[in-house]
C-alpha positions as CSV (number, residue, x, y, z in Angstrom):
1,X,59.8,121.5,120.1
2,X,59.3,117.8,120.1
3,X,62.5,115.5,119.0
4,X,62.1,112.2,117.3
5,X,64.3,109.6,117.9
6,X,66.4,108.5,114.9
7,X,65.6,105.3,115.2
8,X,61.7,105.8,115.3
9,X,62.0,108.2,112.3
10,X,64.1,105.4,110.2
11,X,61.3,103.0,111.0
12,X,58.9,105.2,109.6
13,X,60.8,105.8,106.6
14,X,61.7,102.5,105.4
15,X,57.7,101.0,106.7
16,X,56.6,103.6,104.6
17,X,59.1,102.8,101.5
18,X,57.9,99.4,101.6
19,X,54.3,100.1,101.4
20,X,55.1,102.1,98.4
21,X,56.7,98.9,96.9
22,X,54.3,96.6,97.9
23,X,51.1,98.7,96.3
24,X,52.9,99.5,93.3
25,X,54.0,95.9,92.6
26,X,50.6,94.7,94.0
27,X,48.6,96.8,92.3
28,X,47.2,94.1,90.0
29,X,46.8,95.4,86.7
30,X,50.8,94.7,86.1
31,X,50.5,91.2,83.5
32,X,53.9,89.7,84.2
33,X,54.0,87.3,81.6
34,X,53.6,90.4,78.8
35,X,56.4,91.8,80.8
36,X,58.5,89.1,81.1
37,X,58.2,88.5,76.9
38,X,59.1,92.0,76.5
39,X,62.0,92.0,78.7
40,X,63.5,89.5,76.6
41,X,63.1,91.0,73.8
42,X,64.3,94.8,74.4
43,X,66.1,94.8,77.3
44,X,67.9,91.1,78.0
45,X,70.6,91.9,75.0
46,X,72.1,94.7,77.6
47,X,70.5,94.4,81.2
48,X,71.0,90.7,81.2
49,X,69.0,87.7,82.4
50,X,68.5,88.8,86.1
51,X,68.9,92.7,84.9
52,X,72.6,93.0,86.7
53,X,73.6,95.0,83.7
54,X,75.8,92.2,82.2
55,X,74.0,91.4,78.8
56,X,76.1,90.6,76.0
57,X,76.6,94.0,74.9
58,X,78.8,96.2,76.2
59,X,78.5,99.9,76.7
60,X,80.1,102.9,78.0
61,X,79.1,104.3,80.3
62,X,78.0,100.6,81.9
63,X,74.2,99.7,81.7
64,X,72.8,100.0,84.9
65,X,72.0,97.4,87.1
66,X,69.1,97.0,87.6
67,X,68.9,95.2,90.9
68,X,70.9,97.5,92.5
69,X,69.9,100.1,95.6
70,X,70.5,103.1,93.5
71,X,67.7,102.0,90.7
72,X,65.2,100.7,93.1
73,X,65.0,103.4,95.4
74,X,63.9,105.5,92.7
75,X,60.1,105.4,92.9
76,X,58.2,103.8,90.3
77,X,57.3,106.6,88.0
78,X,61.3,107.5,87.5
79,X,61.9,104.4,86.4
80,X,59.0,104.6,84.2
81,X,60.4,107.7,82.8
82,X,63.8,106.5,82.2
83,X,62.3,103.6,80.2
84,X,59.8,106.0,78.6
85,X,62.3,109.1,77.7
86,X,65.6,107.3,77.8
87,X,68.6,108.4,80.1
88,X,70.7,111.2,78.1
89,X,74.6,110.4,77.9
90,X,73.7,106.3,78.1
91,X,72.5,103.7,75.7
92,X,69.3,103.3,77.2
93,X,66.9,104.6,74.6
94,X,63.7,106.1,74.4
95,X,61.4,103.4,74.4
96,X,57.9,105.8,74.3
97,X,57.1,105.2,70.1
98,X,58.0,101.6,70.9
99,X,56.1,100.4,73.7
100,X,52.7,102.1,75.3
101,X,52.8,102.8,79.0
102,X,50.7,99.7,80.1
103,X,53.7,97.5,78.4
104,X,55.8,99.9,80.2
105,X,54.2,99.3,83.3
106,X,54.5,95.1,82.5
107,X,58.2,95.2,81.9
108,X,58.8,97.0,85.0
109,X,56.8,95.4,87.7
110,X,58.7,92.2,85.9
111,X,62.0,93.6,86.7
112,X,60.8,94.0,90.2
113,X,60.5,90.4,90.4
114,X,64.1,90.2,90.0
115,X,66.1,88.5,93.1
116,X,68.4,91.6,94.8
């Protein structure tokens, strides 16, 4: 049986991670500006300016930050579906007979612009 070294393995993971990321942020269809405009106008109010979760409303169970490890190590079509279908028990909403899945697609790759 051949053994990989931890080390090797973790390189792989997280080189492999990052390409992920990179092609789904560079994928080039994403217009920012469209996502940046629709940020601001559904999701600012409670993810905040820099999508920390500290907008000016409040909510219980806290809105997620969404610079935080937990939310961007979800691949992209989780997130997609959490902005899509909503996250049961939360505030977030359903956002599907609001916004189609190419504005879907904007606001996300915007909040991936977001500094960590």
């Amino acid at each position: 049986m051949m053994r990989v070294n931890l080390r090797t393995m973790c390189g792989v993971v997280v080189g492999c991670w990052l390409m992920a990321i990179t092609q789904a942020v560079a994928a080039g269809d994403a217009n920012l500006p469209r996502g940046k405009h629709v940020y601001e106008k559904y999701c600012l109010a409670c993810h905040g300016q820099q999508g920390r979760g500290d907008g000016a409303t409040p909510f219980d169970p806290p809105v997620a930050d969404l610079t935080a490890s937990e939310v961007l190590l979800k691949p992209d079509s989780r997130l997609l579906r959490s902005i899509h279908e909503g996250r049961t028990n939360t505030a977030m909403d359903a956002w599907k007979s609001t916004l189609s899945d190419e504005v879907m697609r904007d606001v996300l790759a915007y909040i991936l612009t977001f500094p960590r």
